[in-house]
MIMIDREN-68241 format. One record per atom (N, C-alpha, C, O): x, y, z; residue in one letter. Coordinates in steps of 0.1 Angstrom, whole numbers, plus 5000, padded with zeros to 4 digits. Example, Ala and Ser with C-alpha at 12.3 -4.5 7.8 and 13.67 -1.06 7.14 Angstrom:
513249435078A;512349555078A;513249675078A;514249675085A;512849785071S;513749895071S;512950005079S;513450115080S;
***
This chain:
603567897037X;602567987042X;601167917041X;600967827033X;600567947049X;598767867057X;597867927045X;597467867035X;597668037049X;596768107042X;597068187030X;598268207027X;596068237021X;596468347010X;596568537016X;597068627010X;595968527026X;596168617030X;597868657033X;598468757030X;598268527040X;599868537041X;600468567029X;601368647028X;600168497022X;600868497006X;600668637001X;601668696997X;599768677002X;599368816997X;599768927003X;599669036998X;600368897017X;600569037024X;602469007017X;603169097013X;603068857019X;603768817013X;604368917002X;604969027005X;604268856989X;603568966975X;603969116976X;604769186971X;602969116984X;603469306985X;604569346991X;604769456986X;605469307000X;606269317006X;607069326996X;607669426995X;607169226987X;608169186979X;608469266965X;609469266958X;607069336964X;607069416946X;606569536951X;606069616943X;606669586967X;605769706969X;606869836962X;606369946958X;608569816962X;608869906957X;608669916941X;608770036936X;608469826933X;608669826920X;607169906918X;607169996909X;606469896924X;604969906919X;604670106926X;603870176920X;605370136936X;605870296944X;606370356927X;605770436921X;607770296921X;607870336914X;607170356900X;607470456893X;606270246896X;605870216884X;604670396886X;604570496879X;603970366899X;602970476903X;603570596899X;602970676891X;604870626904X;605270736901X;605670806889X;605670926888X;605870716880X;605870716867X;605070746859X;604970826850X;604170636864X;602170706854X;602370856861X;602770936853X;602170906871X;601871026877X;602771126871X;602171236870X;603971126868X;605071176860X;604371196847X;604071306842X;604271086843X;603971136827X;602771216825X;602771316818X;600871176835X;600371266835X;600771376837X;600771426826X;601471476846X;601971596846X;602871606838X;603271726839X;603771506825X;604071596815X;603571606802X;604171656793X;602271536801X;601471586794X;601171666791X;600671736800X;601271766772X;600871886771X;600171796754X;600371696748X;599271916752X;598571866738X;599071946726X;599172066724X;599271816718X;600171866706X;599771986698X;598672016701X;600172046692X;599272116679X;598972016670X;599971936670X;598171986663X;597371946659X;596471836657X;595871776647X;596671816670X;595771656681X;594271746682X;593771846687X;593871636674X;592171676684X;591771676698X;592171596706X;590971776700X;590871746716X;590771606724X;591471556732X;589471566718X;589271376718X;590371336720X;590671326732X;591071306710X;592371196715X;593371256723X;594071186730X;593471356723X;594071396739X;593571376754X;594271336764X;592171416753X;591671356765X;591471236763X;591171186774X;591371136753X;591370936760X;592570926766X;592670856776X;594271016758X;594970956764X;595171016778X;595870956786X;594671136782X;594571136800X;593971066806X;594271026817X;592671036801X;592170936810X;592270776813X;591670706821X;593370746800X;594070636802X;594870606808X;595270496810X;595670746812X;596870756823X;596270746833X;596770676843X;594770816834X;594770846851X;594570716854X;595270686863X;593670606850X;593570486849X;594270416854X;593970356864X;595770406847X;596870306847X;597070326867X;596970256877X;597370536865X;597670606877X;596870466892X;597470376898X;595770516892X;594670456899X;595070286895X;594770246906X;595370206889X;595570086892X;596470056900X;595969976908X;597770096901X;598870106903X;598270186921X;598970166930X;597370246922X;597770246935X;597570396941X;597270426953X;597670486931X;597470626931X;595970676932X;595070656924X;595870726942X;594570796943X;594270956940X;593971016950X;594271016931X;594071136929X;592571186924X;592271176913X;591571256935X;590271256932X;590171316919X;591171316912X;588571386914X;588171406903X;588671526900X;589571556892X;587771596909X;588571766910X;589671776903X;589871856894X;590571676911X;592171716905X;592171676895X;592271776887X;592071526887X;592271486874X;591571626866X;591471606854X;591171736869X;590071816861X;591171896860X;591671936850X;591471926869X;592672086874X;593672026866X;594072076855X;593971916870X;595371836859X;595071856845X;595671936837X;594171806842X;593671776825X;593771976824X;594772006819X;593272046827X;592972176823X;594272266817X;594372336808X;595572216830X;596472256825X;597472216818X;598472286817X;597172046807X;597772006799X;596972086782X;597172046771X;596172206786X;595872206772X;596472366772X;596972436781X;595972366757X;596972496751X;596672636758X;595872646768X;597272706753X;596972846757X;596072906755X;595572986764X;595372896739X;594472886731X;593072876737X;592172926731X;592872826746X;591972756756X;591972846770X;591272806779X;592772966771X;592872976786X;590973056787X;590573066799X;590173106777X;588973186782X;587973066789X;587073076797X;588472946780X;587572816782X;587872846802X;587372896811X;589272776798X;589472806819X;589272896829X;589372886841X;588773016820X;588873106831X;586973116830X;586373126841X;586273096820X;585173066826X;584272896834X;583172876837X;585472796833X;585372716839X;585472746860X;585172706871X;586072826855X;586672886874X;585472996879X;584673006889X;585673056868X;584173136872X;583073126878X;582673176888X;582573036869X;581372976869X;581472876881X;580372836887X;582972836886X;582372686900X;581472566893X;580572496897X;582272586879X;581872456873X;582472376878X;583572396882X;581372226881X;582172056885X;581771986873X;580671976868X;582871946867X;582671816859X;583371706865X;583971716876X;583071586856X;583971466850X;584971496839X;585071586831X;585571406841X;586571426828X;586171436814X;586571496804X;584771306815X;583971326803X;583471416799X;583771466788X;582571476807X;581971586804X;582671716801X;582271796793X;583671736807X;584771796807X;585171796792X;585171906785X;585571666787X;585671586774X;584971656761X;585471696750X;583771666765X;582371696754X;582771836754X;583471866745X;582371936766X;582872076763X;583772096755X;583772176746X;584772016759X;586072066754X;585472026737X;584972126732X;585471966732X;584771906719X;583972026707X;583972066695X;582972076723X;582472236719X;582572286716X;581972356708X;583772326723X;584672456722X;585572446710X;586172536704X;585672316709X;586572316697X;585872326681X;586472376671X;584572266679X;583972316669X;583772456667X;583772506656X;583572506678X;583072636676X;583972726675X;583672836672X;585672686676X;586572776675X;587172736657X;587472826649X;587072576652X;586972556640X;586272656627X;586772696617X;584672676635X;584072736624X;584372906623X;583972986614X;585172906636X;585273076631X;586873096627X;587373196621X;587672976630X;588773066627X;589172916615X;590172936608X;588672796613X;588672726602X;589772646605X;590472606596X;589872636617X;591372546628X;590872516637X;590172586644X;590972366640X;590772376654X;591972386664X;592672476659X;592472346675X;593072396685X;594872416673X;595872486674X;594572326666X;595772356657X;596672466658X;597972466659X;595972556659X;597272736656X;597772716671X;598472816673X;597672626685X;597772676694X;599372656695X;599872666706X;600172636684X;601472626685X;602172806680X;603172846685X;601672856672X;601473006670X;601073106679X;600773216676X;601073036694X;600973176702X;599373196708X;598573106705X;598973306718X;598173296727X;596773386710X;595573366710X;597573456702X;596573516690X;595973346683X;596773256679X;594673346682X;594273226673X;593273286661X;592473206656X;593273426656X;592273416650X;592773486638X;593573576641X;592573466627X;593173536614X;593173666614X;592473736620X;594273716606X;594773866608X;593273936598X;592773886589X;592974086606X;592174166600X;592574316602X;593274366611X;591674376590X;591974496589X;591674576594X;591374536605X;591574706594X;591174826607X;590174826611X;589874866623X;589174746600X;587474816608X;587274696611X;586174666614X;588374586611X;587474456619X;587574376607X;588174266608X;586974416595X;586674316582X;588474226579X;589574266582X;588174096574X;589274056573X;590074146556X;589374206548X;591274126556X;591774136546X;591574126535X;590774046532X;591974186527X;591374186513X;592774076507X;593974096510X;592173986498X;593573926494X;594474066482X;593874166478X;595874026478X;596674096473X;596374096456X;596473986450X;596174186449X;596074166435X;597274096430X;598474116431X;596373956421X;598073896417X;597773906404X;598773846399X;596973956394X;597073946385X;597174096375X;597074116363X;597574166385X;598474296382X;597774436377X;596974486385X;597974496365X;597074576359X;596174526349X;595374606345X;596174366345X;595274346340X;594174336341X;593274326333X;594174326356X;592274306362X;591474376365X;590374356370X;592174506360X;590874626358X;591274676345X;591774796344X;591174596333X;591674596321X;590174676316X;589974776308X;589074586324X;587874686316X;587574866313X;587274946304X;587974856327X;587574996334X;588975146327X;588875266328X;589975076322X;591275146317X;590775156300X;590175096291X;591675306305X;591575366287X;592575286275X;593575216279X;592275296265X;593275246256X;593275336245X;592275366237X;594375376245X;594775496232X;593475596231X;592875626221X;593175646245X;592475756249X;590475726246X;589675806242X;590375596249X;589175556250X;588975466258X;589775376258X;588075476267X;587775396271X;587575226265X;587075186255X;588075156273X;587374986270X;586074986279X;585875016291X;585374916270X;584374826281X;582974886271X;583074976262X;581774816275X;579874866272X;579474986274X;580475056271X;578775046275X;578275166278X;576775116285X;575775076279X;576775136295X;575375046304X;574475156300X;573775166310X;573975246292X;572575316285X;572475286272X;571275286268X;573275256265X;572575266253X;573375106244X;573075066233X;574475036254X;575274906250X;576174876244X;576774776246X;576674966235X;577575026229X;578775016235X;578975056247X;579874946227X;581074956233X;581875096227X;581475176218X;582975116235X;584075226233X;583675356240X;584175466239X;582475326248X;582775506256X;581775436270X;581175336268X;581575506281X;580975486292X;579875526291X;579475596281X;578975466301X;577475596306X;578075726307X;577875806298X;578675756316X;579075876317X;579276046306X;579076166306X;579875926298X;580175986281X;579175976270X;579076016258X;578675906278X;577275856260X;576676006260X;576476106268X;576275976243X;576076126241X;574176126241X;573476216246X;573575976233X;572475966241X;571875976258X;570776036259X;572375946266X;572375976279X;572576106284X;571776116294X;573276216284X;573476346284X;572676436277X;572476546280X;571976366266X;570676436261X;569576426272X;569076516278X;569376276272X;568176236280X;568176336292X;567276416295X;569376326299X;569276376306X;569376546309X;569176596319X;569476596298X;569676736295X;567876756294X;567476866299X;566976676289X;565176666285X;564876626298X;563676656300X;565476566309X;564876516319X;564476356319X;564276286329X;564576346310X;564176176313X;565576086311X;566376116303X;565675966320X;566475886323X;566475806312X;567475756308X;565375776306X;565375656292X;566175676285X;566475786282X;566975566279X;567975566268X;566775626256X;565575626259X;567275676242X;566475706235X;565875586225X;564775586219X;567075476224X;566475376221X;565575266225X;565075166219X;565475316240X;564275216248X;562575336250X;561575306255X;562775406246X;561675436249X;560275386242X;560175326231X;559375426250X;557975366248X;557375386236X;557475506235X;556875336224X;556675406213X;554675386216X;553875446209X;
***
């Protein structure tokens, strides 16, 4: 052969199918790309954009747009409000930028539910179970009847201080200073008052 151009058109002739297939391959595995539970967003998105890379060396041209539409639908479920206000809005990114949001979204789902994309293996619910009015759960008493040991009678007396006059073995409620006071009108214990 004369020239490199010959050689080169050469070349291709000769590896154009190995190289059809190698393409199709990167392009394969981008679309079976899904993100793990408990991969950070970050290293999910380098490894698409190291596919799309390889994709694009090899020969594949797939614009931005798509790498975006692609990348969107390799992530969890967990994420679909992210997508659906990405469509909304007629947001355009890069993958990077794309990248950073996603990043966003994931601290900010961290600090409220204390996970990041993590639970997205648990279903499209990501946020800890709560109670009727919204407030979360109260944890379960594990330490049985002893933990309001204060507040319980013992052999028909109360345990615990008496918050008027300090005295253990009977309540405010029961103090017999206090029920005076309060019988005269004044709230003072009899032992604090002003002399």
């Amino acid at each position: 052969m004369d020239t490199a151009t010959k050689i080169m058109e050469s070349l291709q002739e000769m590896f154009e199918h190995q190289g059809r297939q190698a393409r199709q391959a990167a392009i394969r595995t981008i679309m079976n790309m899904r993100m793990k539970p408990g991969t950070p967003v970050r290293d999910h998105m380098l490894a698409l954009i190291a596919q799309f890379n390889v994709a694009e060396v090899l020969g594949a041209e797939i614009k931005s747009e798509t790498q975006v539409d692609m990348t969107l639908e390799t992530l969890p479920e967990m994420v679909s409000q992210f997508k659906v206000s990405y469509n909304m809005n007629k947001l355009n990114m890069s993958l990077t930028e794309l990248m950073k949001e996603l990043q966003n979204a994931e601290s900010v789902l961290k600090t409220k539910t204390g996970d990041a994309f993590v639970v997205a293996s648990a279903g499209p619910s990501y946020s800890k179970p709560k109670g009727k009015n919204g407030n979360k759960r109260k944890k379960p008493n594990k330490k049985g009847p002893q933990q309001n040991e204060k507040k319980v009678k013992v052999d028909g007396k109360p345990k615990g201080k008496c918050f008027h006059c300090g005295e253990k073995g009977h309540w405010k409620r029961n103090c017999q200073g206090y029920l005076a006071s309060k019988k005269q009108g004044s709230g003072v214990p009899s032992n604090q008052k002003p002399q």
